[in-house]
C-alpha positions as CSV (number, residue, x, y, z in Angstrom):
1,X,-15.1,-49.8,-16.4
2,X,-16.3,-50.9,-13.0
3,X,-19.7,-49.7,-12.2
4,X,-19.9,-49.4,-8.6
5,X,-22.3,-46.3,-8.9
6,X,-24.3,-46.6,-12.1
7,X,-26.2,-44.2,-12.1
8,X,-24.3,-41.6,-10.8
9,X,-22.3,-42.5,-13.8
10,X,-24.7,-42.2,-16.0
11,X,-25.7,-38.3,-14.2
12,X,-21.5,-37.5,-15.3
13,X,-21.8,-38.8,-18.3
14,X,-24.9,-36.9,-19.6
15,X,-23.9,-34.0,-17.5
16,X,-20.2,-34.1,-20.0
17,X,-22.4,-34.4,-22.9
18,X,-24.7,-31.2,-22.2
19,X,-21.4,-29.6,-21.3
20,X,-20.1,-30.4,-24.5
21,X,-23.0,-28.8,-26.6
22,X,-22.4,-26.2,-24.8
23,X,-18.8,-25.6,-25.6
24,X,-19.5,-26.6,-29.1
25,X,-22.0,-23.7,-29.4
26,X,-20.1,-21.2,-27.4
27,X,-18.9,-18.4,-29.2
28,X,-19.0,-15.3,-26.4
29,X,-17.1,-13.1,-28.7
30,X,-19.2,-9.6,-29.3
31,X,-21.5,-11.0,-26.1
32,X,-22.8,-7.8,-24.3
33,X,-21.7,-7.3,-21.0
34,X,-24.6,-8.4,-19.0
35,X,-24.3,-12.0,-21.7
36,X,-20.6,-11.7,-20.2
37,X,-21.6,-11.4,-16.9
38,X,-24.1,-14.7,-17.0
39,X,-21.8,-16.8,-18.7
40,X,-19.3,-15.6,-16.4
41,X,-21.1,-16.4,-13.4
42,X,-22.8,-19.9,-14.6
43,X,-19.1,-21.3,-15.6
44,X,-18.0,-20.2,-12.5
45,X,-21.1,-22.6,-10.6
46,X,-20.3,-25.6,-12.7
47,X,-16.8,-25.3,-11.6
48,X,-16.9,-24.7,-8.2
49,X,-19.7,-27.8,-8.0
50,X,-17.8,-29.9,-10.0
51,X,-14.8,-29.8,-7.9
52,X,-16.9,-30.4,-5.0
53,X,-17.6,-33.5,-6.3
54,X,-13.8,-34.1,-7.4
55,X,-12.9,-33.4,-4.2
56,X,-14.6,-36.1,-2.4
57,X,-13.6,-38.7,-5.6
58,X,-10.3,-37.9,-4.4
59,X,-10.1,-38.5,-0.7
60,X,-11.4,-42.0,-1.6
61,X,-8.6,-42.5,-4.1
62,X,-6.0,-41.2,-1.4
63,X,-8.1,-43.5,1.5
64,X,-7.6,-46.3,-0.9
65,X,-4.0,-45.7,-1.9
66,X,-2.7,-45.1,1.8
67,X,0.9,-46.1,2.5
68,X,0.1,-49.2,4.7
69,X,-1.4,-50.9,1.8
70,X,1.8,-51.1,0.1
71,X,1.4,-52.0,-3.7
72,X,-2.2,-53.1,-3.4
73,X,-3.0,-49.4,-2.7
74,X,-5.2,-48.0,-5.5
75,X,-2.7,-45.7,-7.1
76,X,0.2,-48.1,-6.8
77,X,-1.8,-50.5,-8.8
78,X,-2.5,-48.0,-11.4
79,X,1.1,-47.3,-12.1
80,X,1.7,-44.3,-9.7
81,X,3.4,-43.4,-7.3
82,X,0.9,-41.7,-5.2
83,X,-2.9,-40.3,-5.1
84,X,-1.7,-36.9,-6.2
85,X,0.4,-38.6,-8.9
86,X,-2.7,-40.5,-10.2
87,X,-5.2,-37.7,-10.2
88,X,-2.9,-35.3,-11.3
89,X,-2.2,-37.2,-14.6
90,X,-5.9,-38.0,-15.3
91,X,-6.8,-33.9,-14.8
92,X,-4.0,-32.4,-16.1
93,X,-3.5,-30.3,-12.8
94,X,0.0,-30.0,-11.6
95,X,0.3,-32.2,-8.8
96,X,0.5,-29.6,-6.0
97,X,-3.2,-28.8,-7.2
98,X,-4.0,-32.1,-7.1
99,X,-2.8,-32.4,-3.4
100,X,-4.6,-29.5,-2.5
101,X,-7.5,-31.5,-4.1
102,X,-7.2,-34.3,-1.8
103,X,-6.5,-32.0,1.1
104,X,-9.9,-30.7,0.7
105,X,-11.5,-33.6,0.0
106,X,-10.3,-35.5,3.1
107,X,-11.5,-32.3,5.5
108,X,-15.0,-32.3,3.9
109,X,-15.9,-36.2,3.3
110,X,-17.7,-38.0,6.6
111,X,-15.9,-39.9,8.6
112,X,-16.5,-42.9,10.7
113,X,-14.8,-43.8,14.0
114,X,-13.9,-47.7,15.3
115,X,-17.1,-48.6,15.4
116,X,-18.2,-47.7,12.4
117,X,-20.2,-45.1,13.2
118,X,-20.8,-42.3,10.5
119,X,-19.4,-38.6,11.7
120,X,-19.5,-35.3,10.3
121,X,-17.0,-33.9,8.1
122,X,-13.8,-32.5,9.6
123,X,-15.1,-29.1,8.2
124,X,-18.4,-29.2,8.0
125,X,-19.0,-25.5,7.0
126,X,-16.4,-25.7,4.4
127,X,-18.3,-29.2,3.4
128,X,-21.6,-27.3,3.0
129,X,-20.7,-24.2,1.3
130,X,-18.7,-26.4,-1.5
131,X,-21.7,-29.0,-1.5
132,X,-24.3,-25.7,-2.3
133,X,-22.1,-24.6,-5.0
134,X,-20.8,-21.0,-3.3
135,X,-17.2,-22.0,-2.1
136,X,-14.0,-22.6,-4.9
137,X,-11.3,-25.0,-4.2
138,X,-8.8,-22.5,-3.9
139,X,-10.5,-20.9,-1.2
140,X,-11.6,-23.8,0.8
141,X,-7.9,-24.9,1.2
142,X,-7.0,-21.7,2.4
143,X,-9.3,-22.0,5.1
144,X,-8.5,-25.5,5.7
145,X,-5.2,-25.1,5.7
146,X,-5.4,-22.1,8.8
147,X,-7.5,-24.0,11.0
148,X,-5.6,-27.0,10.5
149,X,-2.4,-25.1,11.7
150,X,-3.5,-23.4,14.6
151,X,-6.3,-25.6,15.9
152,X,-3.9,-27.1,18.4
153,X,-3.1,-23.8,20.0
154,X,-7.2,-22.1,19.4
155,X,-9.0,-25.2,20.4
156,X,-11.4,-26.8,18.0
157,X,-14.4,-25.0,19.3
158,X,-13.0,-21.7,18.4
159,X,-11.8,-22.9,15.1
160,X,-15.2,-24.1,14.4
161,X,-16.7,-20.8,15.4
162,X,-14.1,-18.9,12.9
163,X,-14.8,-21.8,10.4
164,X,-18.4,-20.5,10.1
165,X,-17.5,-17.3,9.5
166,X,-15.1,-17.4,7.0
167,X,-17.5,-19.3,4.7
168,X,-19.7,-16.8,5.4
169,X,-17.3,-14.4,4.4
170,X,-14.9,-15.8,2.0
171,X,-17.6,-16.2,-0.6
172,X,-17.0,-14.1,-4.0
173,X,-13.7,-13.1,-2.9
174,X,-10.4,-12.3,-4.6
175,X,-7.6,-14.0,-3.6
176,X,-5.8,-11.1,-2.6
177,X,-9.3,-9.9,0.2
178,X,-9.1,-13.6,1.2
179,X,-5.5,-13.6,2.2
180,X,-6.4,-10.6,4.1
181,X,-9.2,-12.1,5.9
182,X,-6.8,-15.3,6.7
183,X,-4.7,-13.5,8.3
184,X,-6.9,-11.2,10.5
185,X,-8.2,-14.8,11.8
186,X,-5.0,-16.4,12.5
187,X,-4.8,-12.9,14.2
188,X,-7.7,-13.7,16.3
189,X,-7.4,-17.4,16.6
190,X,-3.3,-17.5,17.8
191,X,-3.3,-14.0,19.8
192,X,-0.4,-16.0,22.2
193,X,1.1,-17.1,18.8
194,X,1.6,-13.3,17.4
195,X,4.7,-11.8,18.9
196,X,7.0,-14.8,18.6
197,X,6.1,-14.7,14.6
198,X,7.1,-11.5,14.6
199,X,9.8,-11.8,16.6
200,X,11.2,-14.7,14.0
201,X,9.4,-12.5,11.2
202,X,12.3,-9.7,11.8
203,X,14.8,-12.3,12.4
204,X,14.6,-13.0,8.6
205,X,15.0,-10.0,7.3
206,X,17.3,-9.9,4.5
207,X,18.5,-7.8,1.5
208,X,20.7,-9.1,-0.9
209,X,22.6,-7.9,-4.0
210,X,23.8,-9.8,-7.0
211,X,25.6,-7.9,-10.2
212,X,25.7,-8.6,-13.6
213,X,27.8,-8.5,-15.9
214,X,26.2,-5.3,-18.1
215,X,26.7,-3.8,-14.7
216,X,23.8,-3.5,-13.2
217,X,22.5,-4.8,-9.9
218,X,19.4,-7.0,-9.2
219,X,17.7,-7.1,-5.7
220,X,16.4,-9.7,-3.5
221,X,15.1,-9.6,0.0
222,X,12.1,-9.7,2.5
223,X,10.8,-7.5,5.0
224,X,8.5,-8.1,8.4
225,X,5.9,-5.8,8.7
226,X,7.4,-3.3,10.7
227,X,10.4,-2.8,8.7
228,X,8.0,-3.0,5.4
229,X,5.5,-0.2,6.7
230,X,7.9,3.2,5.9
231,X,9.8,1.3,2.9
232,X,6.3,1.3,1.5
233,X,4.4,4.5,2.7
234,X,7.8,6.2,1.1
235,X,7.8,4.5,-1.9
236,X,3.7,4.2,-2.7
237,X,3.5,7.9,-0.9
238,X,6.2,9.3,-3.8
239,X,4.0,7.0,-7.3
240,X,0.8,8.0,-6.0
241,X,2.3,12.0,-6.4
242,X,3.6,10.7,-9.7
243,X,0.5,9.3,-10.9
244,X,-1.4,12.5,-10.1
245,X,0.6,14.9,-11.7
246,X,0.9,13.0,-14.9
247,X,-3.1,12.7,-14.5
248,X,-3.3,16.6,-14.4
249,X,-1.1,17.2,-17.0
250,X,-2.3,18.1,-20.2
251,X,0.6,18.5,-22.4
252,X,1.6,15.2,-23.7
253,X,5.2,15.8,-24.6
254,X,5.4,16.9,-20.7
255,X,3.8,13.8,-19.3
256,X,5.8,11.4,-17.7
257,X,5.6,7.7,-19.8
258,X,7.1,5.8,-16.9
259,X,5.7,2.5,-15.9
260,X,5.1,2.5,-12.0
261,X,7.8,-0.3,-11.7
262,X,10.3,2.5,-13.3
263,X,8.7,5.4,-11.0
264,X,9.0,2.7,-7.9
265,X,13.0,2.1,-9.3
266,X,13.6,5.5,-9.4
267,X,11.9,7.1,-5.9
268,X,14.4,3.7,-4.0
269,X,17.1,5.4,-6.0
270,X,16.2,9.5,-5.4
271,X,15.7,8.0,-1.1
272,X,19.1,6.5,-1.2
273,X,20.7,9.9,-3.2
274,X,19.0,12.1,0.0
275,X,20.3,9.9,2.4
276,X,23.9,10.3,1.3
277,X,23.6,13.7,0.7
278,X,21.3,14.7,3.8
279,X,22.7,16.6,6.7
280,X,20.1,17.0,9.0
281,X,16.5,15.2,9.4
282,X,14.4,16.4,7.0
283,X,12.1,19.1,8.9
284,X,8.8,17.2,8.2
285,X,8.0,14.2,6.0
286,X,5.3,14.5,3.3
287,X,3.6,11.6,4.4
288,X,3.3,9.3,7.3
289,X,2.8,5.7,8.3
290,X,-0.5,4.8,9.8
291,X,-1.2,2.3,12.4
292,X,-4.8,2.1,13.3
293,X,-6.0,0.2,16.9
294,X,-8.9,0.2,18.5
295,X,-9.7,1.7,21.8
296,X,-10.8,-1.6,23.0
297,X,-8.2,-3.6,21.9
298,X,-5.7,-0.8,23.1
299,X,-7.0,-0.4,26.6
300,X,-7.7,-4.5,27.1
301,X,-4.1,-5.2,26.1
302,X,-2.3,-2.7,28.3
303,X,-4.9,-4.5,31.1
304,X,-6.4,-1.4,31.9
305,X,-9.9,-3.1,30.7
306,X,-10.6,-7.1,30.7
307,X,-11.8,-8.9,27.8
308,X,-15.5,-8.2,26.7
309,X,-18.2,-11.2,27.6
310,X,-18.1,-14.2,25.4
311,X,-14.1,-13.7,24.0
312,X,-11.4,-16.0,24.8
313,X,-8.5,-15.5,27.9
314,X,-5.1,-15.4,27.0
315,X,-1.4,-14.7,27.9
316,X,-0.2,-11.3,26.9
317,X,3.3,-11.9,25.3
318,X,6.1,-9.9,27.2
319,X,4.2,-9.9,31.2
320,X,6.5,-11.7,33.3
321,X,3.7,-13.6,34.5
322,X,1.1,-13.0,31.5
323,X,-2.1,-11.3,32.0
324,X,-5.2,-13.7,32.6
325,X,-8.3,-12.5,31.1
326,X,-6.0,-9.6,29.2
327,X,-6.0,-9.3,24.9
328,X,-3.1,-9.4,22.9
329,X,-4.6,-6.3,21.0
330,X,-4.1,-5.9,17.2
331,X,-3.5,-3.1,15.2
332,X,-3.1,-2.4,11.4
333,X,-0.5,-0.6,9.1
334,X,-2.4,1.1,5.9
335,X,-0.6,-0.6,3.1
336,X,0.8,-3.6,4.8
337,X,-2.1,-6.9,5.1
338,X,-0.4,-8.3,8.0
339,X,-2.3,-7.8,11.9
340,X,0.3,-6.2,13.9
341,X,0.8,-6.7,18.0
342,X,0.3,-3.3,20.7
343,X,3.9,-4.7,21.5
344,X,4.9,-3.5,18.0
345,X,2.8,-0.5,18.0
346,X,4.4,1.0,21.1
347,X,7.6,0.3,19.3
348,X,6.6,2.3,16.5
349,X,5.0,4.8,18.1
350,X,8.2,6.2,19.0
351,X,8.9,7.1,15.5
352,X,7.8,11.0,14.8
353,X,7.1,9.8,11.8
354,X,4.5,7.5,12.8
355,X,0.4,8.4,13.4
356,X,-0.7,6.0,15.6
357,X,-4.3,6.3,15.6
358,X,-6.9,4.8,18.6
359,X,-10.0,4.6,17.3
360,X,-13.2,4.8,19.5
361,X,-16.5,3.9,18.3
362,X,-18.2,7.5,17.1
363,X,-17.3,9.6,14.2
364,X,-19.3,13.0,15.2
365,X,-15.8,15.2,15.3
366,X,-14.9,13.8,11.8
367,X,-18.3,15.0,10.2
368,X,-17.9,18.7,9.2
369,X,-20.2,19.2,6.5
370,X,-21.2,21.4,3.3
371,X,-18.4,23.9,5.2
372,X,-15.4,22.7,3.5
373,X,-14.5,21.3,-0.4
374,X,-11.5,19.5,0.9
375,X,-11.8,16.4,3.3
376,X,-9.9,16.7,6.1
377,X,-6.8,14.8,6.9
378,X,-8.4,13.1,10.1
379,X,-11.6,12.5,8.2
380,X,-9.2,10.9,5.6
381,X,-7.6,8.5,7.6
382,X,-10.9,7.9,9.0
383,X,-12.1,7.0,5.5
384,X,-9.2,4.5,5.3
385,X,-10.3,2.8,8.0
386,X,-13.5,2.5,6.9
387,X,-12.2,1.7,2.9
388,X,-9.4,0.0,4.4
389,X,-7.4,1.8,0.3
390,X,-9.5,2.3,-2.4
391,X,-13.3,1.1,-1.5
392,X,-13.7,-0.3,-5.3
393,X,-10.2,-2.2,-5.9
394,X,-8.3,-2.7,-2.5
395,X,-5.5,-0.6,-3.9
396,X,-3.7,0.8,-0.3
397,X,-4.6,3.9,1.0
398,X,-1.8,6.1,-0.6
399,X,-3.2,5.1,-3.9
400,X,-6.2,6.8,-3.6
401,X,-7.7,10.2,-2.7
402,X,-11.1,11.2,-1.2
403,X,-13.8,11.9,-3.3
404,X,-17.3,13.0,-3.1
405,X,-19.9,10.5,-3.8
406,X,-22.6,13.0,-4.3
407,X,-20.4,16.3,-5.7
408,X,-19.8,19.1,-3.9
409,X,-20.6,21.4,-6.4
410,X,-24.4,19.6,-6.3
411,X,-24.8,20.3,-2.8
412,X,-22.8,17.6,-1.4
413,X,-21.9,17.6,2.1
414,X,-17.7,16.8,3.0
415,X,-18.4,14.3,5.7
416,X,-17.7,10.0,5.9
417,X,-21.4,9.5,5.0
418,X,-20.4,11.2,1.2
419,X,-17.0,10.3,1.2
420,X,-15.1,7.1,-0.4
421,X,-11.6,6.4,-1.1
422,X,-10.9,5.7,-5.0
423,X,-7.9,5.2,-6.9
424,X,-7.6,6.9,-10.3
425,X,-8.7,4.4,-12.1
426,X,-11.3,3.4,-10.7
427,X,-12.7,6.9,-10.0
428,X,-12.8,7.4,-13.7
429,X,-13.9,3.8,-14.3
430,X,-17.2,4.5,-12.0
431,X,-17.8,7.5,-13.4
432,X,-17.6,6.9,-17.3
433,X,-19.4,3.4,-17.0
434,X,-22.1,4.5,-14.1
435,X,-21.8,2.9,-11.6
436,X,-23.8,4.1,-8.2
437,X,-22.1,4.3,-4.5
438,X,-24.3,3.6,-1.5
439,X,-23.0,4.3,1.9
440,X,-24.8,1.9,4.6
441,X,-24.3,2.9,8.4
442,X,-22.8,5.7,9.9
443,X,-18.8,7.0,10.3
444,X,-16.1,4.3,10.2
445,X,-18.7,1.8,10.4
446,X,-20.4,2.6,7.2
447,X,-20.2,-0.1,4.4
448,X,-19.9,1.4,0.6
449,X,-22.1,-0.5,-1.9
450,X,-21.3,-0.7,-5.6
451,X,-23.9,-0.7,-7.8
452,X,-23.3,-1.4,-11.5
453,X,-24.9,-0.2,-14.3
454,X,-28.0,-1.9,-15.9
455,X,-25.5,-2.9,-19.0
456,X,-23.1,-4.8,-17.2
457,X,-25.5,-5.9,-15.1
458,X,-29.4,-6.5,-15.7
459,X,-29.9,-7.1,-12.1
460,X,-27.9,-4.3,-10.6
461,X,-27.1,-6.4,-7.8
462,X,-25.2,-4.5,-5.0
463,X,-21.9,-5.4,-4.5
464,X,-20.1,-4.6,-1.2
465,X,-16.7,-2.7,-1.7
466,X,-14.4,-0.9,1.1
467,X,-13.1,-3.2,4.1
468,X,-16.2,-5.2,5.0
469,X,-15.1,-7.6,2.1
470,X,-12.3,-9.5,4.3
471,X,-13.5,-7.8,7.6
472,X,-14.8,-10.6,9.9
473,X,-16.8,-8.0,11.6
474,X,-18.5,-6.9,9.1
C-alpha cells in the first residue's frame, strides 16, 4: 500500500480497530431506551463523520480518474470503468450512492483556480456542517443538488444566503421534512421559475389502466398539485372518518379490520359509484381543500404592495410586461408538500369547494378561551397552519384532530396557545409514554416543543415538532 498520508493512516486504522471492539461487544438487545437512544445517536456521529471524510477521498479519486486522462486515470487503471464504479465496488454502495458520494465530495473539497491559488469549497456551509459532524450525506446532496440547479436563474449570492439556512435547518431532519423544506426554497429561490413548472406539471398529468387476467384492474398515474389537492382532501377526509369510528368503537366484532390501503381502495371506488349515480351537486361537501397565503405575499403579488426591504425583484409570470419590484407570492395546500403560485390560487379559488385562506399576522379573533370544549373550525385551520398536520409526525392535516394540551376538564383554556394537532397515534403514544408539549410564541406563530420522558430520554432534551421543522422561517 502506498503511504502518501501515514499517519492519517495509521488514525483509520486504529479508529477501524476501536470500531471493531466495539461491534464485537455490542449486544443492544434488552438496552433501555435511553441506552437506545445513546447508541443510537453516537452510531449516527460516526457515520455521518465518516462519510465526511469519504466524501472528500472520493472527489480525489473522481479528480484523478477524469475523462481526459484516458486510461492513466486512477479508476481506469484499477480496472473500472469509472470513479463511481471503483468506489462503489470497494463500499458495497450501489453505484448511484456512490455518485452521490462524489457529488458531495466535489462541492465541499477546496478548490484552486489557474494560479494555483487555494479557494473555498463550492459549498462551504454544507462543507462545515459535514466537517463538525451534524449534516448526513443524504441530506447534503439534497441541498447540493437544488442550488446546483437553480443557481443560474437565483444568482449565487442568493443561493449562498439559502445555503446557510438550510444547514441551519436541515439538521436532524427526516427525509420526508427535508423534501419539504427543498421545495419551499426552490420556491423562494426560482419565484420566475414557478408557473411554467406548473404549467408543464399539469401538462403530465396522466392516469392509466392495465387489466389482468383474474380480472382486476391496476392503476398508474400522476397528478400536479392542483389536480392532487381534492383527490386527496376526498380520499384522506373519508380514512381519517374511518379511523375514528373504528377508534370509538368498542365492540370488536363491529370494528372495521381494513388496512388504510383497503379503506383508501374502497372510498376511490364509493366516489366513482356517487358520481355515476349523482344527479345534482351534492348540497355541501363534508370537507374542504385548504389553501393558505399570506397577506403579504397575497397583496405584493397582485402589486398592490412592493416587495419588503432586503428581498429580491422579480417578474410576475402572466403581466404582459411583468411587474418590477412585484412577488410571485406562494401559497400552500394542507396535504399536498408542493408551494403553489397566487396564479393557481385564483384558479382555485373559484371552486365552492375551496377555503382560501389569507393569513395576517395576529391571532386575537382565533383565541376564545375556557368558553367552549370544541375548537373551532377557524381556530382549526389556524392550528394547521401553525402544525402544518399533526405537530408530532407530519401526518397532513385531515389525519389529525385538535386536542388540548393542558385538558379542558383541568381548567384548560380552547385557544392556539393550548391547542396542537395530533394524529391518533400519536395522541395516544404521547400520552401513555409521557411525553410533555410546550407551546413557544403566540397564535400561528407559536412553535410546539416535545419533550420526552426521562426513560427514553435522560436528558429530556426538547425537540421541536409542528411546521418550524422544514419552515425556513422558523
Amino acid at each position: 500500500m502506498e503511504r502518501m498520508f501515514p499517519a492519517i493512516d495509521e488514525d483509520l486504522r486504529e479508529a477501524c480497530e476501536a470500531l471493531e471492539r466495539v461491534c464485537d461487544r455490542l449486544e443492544p438487545g434488552g438496552a433501555a431506551p435511553g441506552e437506545l437512544s445513546s447508541l443510537l445517536a453516537r452510531f449516527g456521529e460516526v457515520k455521518r463523520r465518516a462519510d465526511a471524510g469519504f466524501a472528500a477521498v472520493a472527489a480525489e479519486v473522481s479528480r484523478q480518474s477524469r475523462r481526459e486522462l484516458g486510461k492513466d486515470g486512477f479508476a481506469r487503471r484499477q480496472g473500472f470503468s469509472s470513479p463511481a464504479a471503483l468506489i462503489s465496488a470497494e463500499t458495497g454502495a450501489a453505484t448511484a450512492e456512490a455518485a452521490r458520494l462524489i457529488q458531495v465530495g466535489e462541492a465541499i473539497a477546496p478548490r484552486a483556480n489557474l494560479v494555483g491559488e487555494t479557494l473555498p469549497a463550492k459549498h462551504p456551509h454544507v462543507a462545515a456542517a459535514m466537517r463538525a459532524g451534524l449534516l448526513g450525506m443524504a441530506s447534503a446532496g439534497a441541498i447540493i443538488s437544488l442550488l446546483d440547479r437553480v443557481v443560474v436563474r437565483a444568482g449565487t449570492a442568493a443561493c449562498e444566503r439559502m445555503e446557510e439556512m438550510l444547514v441551519e435547518h436541515a439538521q436532524g431532519l427526516t427525509s420526508d421534512a427535508l423534501r419539504k423544506l427543498l421545495l419551499e426554497a426552490e420556491a423562494r429561490l426560482d419565484p420566475d421559475g414557478a408557473a411554467p413548472r406548473e404549467g408543464a406539471a399539469h401538462a403530465a398529468r396522466r392516469l392509466t389502466f392495465r387489466r389482468d387476467r383474474d380480472g382486476g384492474v391496476s392503476f398508474s398515474g400522476w397528478l400536479d398539485a392542483e389536480s392532487a389537492a381534492p383527490v386527496l382532501t376526498a380520499i384522506d377526509s373519508s380514512v381519517t372518518g374511518i379511523l375514528r369510528r373504528r377508534e370509538q368503537c368498542a365492540d370488536e366484532a363491529m370494528r372495521d379490520d381494513r388496512s388504510v390501503v383497503q379503506m383508501q381502495a374502497d372510498v376511490l371506488v364509493d366516489l366513482a359509484r356517487h358520481g355515476l349515480g349523482c344527479e345534482q351537486v351534492p348540497t355541501r361537501p363534508t370537507s374542504t381543500v385548504v389553501v393558505r397565503m399570506a397577506l403579504d405575499d397575497l397583496l405584493a403579488a397582485t402589486g398592490v404592495r412592493p416587495l419588503g426591504e432586503g428581498a429580491a425583484e422579480v417578474r410576475v409570470p402572466g403581466e404582459p410586461d411583468g411587474v418590477a419590484g412585484c412577488a410571485v407570492g406562494f401559497a400552500t395546500i394542507d396535504g399536498v408538500e408542493q408551494p403553489v403560485t397566487a396564479g393557481m390560487v385564483r384558479r382555485m379559488a373559484a371552486d365552492a369547494d375551496i377555503i382560501p385562506m389569507v393569513l395576517g399576522t395576529g391571532s386575537e379573533c382565533l383565541d376564545v378561551g375556557y368558553r367552549y370544549r370544541s375548537f373551532t373550525p377557524a381556530q382549526r385551520v389556524a392550528l394547521a397552519e401553525r402544525d402544518g398536520g399533526c405537530a408530532f409526525c407530519g401526518a397532513p392535516p385531515g389525519h389529525t384532530v385538535a386536542h388540548h394540551i393542558r385538558w379542558w376538564s383541568q381548567g384548560g383554556r380552547t385557544d392556539l396557545g393550548n391547542g396542537i394537532l395530533l394524529c391518533t397515534r400519536c395522541h395516544h403514544r404521547i400520552h401513555d409514554d409521557g411525553w410533555e408539549i410546550r407551546i413557544e410564541g403566540v397564535g400561528r406563530d407559536g412553535i410546539p416543543w416535545f419533550i420526552p420522558p426521562a426513560w427514553l430520554d435522560p436528558l429530556r432534551a426538547p425537540r421541536m415538532g409542528g411546521r418550524a421543522r422544514y419552515a425556513l422561517t422558523a
